[in-house]
N, C-alpha and C positions, 0 to 999 in steps of 0.2 A: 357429532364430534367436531371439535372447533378446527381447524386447517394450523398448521403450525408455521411459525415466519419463518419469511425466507432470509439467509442472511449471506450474501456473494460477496466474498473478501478478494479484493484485487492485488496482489502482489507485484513489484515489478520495480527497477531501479528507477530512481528520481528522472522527470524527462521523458517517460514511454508513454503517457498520456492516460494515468489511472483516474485521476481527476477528471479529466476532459469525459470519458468512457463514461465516468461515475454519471453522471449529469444529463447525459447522451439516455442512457440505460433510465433512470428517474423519466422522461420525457416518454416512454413508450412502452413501459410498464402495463400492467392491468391495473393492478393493485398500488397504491403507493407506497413507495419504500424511501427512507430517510438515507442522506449522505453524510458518514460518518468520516470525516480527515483525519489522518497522523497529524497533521499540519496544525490541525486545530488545537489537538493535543499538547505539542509543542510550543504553539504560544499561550499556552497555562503558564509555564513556567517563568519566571520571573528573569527578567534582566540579565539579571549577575549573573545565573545557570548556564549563561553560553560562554567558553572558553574558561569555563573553571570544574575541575576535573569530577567534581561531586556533582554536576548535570553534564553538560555537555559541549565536546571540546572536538573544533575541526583541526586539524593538523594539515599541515599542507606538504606534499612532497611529489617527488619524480617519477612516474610508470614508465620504461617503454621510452625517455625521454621528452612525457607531453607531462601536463599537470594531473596531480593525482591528491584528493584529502580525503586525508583516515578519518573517519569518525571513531572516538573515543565516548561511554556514554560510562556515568557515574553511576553511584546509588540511587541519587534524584531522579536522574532521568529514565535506569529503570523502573522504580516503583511509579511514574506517570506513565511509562508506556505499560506496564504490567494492569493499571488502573483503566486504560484505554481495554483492555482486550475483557475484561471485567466489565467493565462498562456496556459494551457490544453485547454481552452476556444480558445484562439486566434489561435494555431496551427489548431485546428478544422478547424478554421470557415477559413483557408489558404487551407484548403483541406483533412489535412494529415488524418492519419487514426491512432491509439495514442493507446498505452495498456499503462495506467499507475498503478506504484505498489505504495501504500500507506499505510497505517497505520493511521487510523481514528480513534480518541479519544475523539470526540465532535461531533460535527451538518454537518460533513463537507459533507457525503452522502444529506442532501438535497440541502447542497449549489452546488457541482457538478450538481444535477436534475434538478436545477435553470440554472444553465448557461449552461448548454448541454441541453437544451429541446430543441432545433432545430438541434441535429444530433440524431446518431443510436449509443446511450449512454448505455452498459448496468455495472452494479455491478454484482462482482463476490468475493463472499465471501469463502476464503482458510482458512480450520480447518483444528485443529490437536486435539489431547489431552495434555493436559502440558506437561504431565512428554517427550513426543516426544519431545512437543518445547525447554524443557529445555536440552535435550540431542545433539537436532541440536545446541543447542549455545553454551554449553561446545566444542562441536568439533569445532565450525566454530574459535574460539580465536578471533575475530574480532568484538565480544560484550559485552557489561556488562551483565557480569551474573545474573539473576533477574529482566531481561526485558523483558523478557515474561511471567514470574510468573505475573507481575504487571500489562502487558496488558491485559492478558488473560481474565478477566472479563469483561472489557471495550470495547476491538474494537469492536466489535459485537451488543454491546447494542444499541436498538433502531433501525438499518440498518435492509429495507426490500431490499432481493437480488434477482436477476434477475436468479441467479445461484448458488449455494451451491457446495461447492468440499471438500471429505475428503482426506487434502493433506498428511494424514499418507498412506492410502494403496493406493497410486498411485505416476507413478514418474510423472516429471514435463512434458514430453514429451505426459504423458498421460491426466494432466489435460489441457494442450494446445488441443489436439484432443478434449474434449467434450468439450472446449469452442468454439472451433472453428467450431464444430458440432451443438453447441446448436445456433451459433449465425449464423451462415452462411455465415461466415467470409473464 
């Protein structure tokens, strides 16, 4: 009987280090498994799609008196992310064995549960505390500031996880080991 992939979807607000993990995890693996990005996803999309309401539109505003942006996502930019978690589906069922890093904002953990329930699918949920997350984004310069003030409430709502990691006291090298420990990967 053939062994079925394995496919470890990293959850967690922009800035808690599902990338860095991702990479970490591929390095000490048995088996190789392929790094699937949201990121990558989103530069499918053309140009125009960013601050136009039919892909995808940061808004900028106040939390708490620090900076905070909403993310707004269109029909466009549903139907690419809905394409991404379909996608994740077809590489599976080719074999591969799949860490993907995301950022879920809606339902998408049980849509992933629906299309992965015929492989060795689990959810891995990467915390921080804000004021970490917001200090990883000032340093990284490659986000809008207040994008994780504004996730911070949301990614997590509703997701039951197969795994919890607190990605402030540990580095990415070490959340790799207990996933890789806890799944037997």
């Amino acid at each position: 009987m053939a062994l079925r992939p394995h496919v470890i979807i990293l959850n967690g607000v922009g800035s808690v280090g599902k990338s860095s993990t991702a990479r970490a995890l591929q390095a000490i693996t048995a088996e190789p498994f392929l790094h699937v990005a949201m990121d990558a996803f989103l530069e499918m999309l053309p140009a125009k799609m960013f601050g136009d309401p039919e892909g995808l539109v940061f808004e900028r505003a106040v939390d708490d008196g620090k900076p905070s942006v909403v993310i707004r996502s269109g029909p466009v930019m549903a139907r690419a992310m809905r394409g991404m978690r379909h996608a994740v589906a077809a590489m599976a069922a080719q074999g591969n064995n799949l860490i993907v890093d995301d950022v879920m904002l809606g339902d998408e953990a049980r849509e992933y549960r629906t299309l992965l329930a015929g492989f060795n699918a689990r959810l891995v949920g990467l915390f921080a505390p804000l004021d970490v997350l917001e200090a990883r984004e000032r340093a990284r310069g490659d986000r809008e500031i207040g994008l994780a003030r504004w996730q911070f409430d949301r990614v997590h709502q509703g997701v039951a996880y197969d795994l919890e990691i607190d990605a402030a006291k540990s580095t990415p090298l070490e959340n790799a080991q207990r996933i890789r420990d806890a799944f037997g990967i």
